[in-house]
N, C-alpha and C positions, 0 to 999 in steps of 0.2 A: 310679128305682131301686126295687129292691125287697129288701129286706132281713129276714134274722130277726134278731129281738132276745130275747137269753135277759138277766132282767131277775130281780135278788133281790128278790123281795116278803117283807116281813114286818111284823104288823100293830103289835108293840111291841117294846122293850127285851127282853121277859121273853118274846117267843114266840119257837119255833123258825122261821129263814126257809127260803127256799128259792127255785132258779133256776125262773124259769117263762117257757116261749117264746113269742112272740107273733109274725106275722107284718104286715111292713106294706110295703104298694103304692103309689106313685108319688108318694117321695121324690124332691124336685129337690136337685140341687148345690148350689142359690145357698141354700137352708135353713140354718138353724141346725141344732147339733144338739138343743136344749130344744124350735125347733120342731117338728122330727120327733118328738115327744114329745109334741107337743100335738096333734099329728095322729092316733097311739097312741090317746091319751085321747080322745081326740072319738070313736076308732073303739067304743073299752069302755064308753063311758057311753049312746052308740047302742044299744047289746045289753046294757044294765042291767047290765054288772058295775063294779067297783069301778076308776075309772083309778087308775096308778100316782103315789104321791107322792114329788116331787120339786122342792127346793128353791129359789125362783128371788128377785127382785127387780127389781135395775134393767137387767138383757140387755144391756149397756154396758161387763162388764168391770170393774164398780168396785165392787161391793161382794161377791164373790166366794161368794156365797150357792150360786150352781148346782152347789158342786163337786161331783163322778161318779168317781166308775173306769171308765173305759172302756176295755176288751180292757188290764186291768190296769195299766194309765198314768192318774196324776189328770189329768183335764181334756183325756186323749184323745191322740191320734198328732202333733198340731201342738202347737208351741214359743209359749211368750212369750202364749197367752192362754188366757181360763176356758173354758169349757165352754158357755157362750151367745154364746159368739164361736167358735166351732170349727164348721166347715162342713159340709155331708155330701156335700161334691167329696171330701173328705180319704178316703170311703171308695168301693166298687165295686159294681155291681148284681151282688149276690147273696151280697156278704158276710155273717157272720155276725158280730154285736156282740154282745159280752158289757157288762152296764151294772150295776155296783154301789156300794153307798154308801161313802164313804171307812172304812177298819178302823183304828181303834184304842179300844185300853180308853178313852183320857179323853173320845173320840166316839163315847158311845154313838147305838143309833140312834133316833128319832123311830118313823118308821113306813117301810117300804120303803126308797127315795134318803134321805132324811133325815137326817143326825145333829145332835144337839144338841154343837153348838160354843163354848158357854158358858164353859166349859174355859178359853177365849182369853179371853173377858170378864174373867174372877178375875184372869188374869194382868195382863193389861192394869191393872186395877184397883188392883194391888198396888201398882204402881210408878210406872205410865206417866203422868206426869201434873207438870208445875213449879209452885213458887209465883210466883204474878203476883199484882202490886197492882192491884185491882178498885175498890179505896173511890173512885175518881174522878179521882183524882190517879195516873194511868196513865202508864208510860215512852212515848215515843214508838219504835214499832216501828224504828226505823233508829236512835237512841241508840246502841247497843252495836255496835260494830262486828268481823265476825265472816268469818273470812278466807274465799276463794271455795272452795277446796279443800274445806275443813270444811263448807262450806252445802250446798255440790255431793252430797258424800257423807250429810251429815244428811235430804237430801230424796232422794235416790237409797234410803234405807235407811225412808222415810216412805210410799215407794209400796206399802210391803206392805199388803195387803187381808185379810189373816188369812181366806184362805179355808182352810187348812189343805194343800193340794197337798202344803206339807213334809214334815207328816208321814204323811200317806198315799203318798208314797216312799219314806220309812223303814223299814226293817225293825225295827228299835226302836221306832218311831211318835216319832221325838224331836220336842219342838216346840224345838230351839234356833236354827233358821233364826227362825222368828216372834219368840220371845222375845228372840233378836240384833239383831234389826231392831230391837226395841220402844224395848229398851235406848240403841241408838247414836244413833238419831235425836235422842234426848235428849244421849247423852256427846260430841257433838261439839260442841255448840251453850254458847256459855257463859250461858244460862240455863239449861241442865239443870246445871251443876256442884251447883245449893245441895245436889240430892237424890241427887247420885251415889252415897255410899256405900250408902245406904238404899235407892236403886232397884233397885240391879243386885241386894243379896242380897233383898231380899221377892221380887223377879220370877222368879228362878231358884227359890228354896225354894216358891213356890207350883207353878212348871213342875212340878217335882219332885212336892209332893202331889197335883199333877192324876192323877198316875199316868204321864205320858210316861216316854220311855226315852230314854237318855243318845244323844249323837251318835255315828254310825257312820265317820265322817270316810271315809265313801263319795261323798258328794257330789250322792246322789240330787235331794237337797230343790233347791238351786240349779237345776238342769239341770230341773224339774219344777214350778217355782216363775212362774207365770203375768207375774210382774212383775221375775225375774229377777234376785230380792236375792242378794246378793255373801255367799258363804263368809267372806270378809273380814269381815262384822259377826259372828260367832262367833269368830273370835279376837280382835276386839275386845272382846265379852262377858267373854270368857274371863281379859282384863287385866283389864278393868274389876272381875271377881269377883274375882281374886287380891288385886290391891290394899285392896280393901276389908275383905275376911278377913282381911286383915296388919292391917288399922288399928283391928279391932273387936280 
């Protein structure tokens, strides 16, 4: 295939970007699309300019580093995966892709593809997190017995990768798909009850100070969301805040 690619280059946070096209020649279908990118690169670094930068890791789908805008969808035209798992059969010899970094205020950007995603680390931080006895004298992991429904759902809500997709479908940029997810994993599980009240309001009040935007109850995030977390953990949230604000 041969493809143009119009790609947002920009060198910081604080410079103006802009769309710059580049053309590239025999693309196969069975490629990624991060590899087609590294074909890019190999072609700009041959001719001494600068390749483009763009975020990657483990190319496995698991740590959701790669995220992209692609032709204005996070993570591209295909369903249920990132962006180094999306293939370039999904597009046509002589398509035109547009490739930019995920938009919102609490992700700013790095350089070019890149945003700093850190944003999710403070949250995560705030709250995400149980007490377990470490001094040596440890529960045995099967002690507590914890019904299937609730494990099913606590680990179904565990696969999020905080690559952000949620909120680069938002028009709000809300992170409350991510921060529902973060939440429930914990409120279902009864080792999360010690820190419930205390998780769900630091986790939400820091969403909030990141700068995100409240939910659109559009549904974009779920439908755009690589691991296909369930709307369901944002009404969960949503109890989980109420209650706790009643109690504080």
């Amino acid at each position: 295939m041969n493809l143009t690619l119009k790609i947002w280059r920009q060198s910081d946070a604080k410079s103006q970007g802009k769309i710059v096209d580049y053309q590239v020649k025999g693309i196969e279908g069975d490629m990624s699309f991060l590899e087609m990118l590294d074909v890019l690169n190999e072609q700009l670094i041959n001719k001494g300019e600068d390749p483009v930068v763009f975020d990657h890791d483990c190319r496995e789908g698991i740590c959701g580093a790669c995220s992209l805008q692609i032709n204005g969808e996070p993570h591209g035209p295909d369903r249920l995966v990132t962006t180094c798992q999306l293939h370039m059969r999904m597009f046509k010899d002589g398509d035109t892709i547009y490739i930019e970094p995920f938009r919102a205020k609490a992700f700013p950007v790095i350089k070019d593809l890149m945003v700093d995603r850190s944003s999710f680390d403070r949250i995560q931080h705030a709250g995400g997190y149980i007490s377990v006895n470490t001094s040596g004298n440890t529960i045995d992991a099967n002690a507590i017995p914890v019904n299937k429904d609730d494990a099913d759902k606590a680990f179904e809500a565990a696969t999020c990768i905080g690559c952000g997709a949620c909120v680069a479908a938002c028009k709000n940029a809300s992170a409350m798909l991510f921060t529902s997810a973060k939440v429930s994993q914990f409120a279902l599980l009864p080792q999360g009850k010690v820190e419930a009240t205390d998780r769900v309001l630091a986790m939400v009040n820091q969403m909030d100070e990141e700068g995100f935007g409240n939910c659109t109850n559009t549904g974009a995030c779920e439908i755009e969301c690589p691991k296909g977390i369930s709307l369901e953990n944002i009404a969960r949230m949503n109890r989980e805040y109420l209650k706790a604000s009643l109690k504080g």
